[in-house]
N, C-alpha and C positions, 0 to 999 in steps of 0.2 A: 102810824106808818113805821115799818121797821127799815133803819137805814141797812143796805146790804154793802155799803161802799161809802170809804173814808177820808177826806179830802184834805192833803196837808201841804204847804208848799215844802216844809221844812226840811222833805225827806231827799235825802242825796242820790244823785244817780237812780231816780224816777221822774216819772212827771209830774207826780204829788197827787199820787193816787194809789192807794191799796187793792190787790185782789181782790175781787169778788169771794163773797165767801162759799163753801162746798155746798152745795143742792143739797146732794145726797151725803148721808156715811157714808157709801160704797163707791166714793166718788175718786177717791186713789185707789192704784194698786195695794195690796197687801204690802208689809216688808217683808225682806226676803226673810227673818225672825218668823214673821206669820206662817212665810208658807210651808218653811220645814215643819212648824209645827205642825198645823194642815195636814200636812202629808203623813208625818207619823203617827194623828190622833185616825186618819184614815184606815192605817194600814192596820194600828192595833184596833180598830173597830170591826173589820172585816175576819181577823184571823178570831181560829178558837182561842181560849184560854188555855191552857196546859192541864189546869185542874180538871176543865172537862172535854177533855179526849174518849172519844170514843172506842176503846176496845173490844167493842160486843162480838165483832166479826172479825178481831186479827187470831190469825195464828200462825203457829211458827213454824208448822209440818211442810218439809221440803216436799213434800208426796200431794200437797193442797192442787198445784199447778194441772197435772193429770184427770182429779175428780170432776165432774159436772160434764155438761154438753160446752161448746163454744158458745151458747147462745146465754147460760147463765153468763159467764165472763164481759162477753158484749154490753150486755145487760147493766152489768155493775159499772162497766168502764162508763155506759153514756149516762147513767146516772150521776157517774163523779162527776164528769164532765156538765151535765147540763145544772146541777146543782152549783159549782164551781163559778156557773157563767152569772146566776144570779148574785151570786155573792162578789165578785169582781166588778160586777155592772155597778154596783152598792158599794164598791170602795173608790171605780173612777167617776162616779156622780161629785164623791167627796174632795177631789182634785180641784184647787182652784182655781178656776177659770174654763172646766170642760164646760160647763153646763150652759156658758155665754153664746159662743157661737153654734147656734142650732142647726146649722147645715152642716153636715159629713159627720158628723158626731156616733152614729151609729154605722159607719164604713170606718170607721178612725176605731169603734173599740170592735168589733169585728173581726178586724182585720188585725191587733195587735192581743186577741183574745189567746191564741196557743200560745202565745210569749210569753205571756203574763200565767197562765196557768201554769205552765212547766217553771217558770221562776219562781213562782213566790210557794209552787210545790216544794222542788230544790230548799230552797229559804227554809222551811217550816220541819222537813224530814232529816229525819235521821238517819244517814247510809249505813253507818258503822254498824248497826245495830238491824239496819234491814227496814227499818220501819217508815212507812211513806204516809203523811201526815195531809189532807186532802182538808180543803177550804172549811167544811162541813164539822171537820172533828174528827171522823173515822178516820182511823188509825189502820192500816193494811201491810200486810209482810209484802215485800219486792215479790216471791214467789206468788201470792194471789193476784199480781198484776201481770203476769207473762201473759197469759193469753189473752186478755181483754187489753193490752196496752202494746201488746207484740214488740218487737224491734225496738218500740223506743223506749221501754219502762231502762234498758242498760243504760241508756243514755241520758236518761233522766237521773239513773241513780248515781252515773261518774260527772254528771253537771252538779248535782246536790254536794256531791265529796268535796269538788273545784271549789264551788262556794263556801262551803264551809270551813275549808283549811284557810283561807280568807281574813275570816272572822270581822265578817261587814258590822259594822254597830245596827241598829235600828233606824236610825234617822237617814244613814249614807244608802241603805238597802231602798229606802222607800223614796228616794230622789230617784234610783236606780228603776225601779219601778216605774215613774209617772214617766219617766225617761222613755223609757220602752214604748209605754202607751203612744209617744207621739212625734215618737219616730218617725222618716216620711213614709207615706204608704201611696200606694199607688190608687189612683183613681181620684183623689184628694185632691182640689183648687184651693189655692193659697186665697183667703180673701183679702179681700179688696176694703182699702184703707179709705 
């Protein structure tokens, strides 16, 4: 028989009795030590490496914007995007403690899905230089996203510049990050404790 509980009179200000010991490992919260880390071993798991960037498809021809139909551009924008989503899905699985509560969990990264992609774009690209740096590794000039990103590639590009004159560290970005994620969003019940 394994004692789980320890019976002492000796012990001051108790009753002379020790807690019970933890069930589980996962039976505390993390420290708050774990979860920065957590969170930055997330966020470098999800991004490319630098080494392999994709350049196959960038170029630097201000005339690129003009060429094709709207319907290649379309084309490219939903592929960044739907690529993007799985690879975000795959970085807030890695958030600890999304994965607990199973209800709203997929209205909760849904709904904080454009946030997260246009920031951690920002985060990754390089304005000065023109170059937009996409989950996947493709590397793309600001001009091959005008018409498949319309109106908002500008503003994507002077959010990326805002960020970066910043000069967020790694760890502060990716607090900034799960931040985003869980925000309140609407439609969302608080549960119930």
């Amino acid at each position: 028989m394994v004692k789980e509980v320890v019976r002492t009179d000796s012990l001051k200000g108790r009753r002379g009795r020790l807690p019970s010991k933890p069930k589980a490992p996962g039976a505390f919260p993390p420290s708050p030590g774990e979860s920065d880390r957590a969170l930055v071993r997330a966020h470098v798991d999800s991004n490319p490496a630098m080494s392999s960037l994709d350049y196959s498809r960038f170029q630097a021809n201000p005339e690129y914007q003009m060429n094709g139909d709207d319907t290649q551009h379309i084309q490219q924008f939903y592929d960044l995007l739907t690529g993007s989503m799985e690879i975000i899905r795959g970085w807030a699985e890695k958030i600890p403690g999304f994965l607990t509560p199973q209800t709203g969990q997929d209205l909760l990264f849904e709904s904080a899905f454009l946030e997260l992609f246009v920031l951690r774009l920002a985060y990754r690209s390089n304005p000065a230089e023109g170059k937009l740096i996409f989950c996947n590794g493709v590397v793309l000039n600001r001009l091959q996203c005008v018409r498949g990103f319309g109106e908002w590639i500008d503003s994507i590009v002077e959010f990326s510049s805002n960020l970066q004159s910043m000069n967020i560290d790694i760890s502060a970005f990716s607090c900034i990050a799960a931040l985003a994620m869980v925000t309140e969003r609407h439609g969302l019940k608080e549960q119930k404790s």
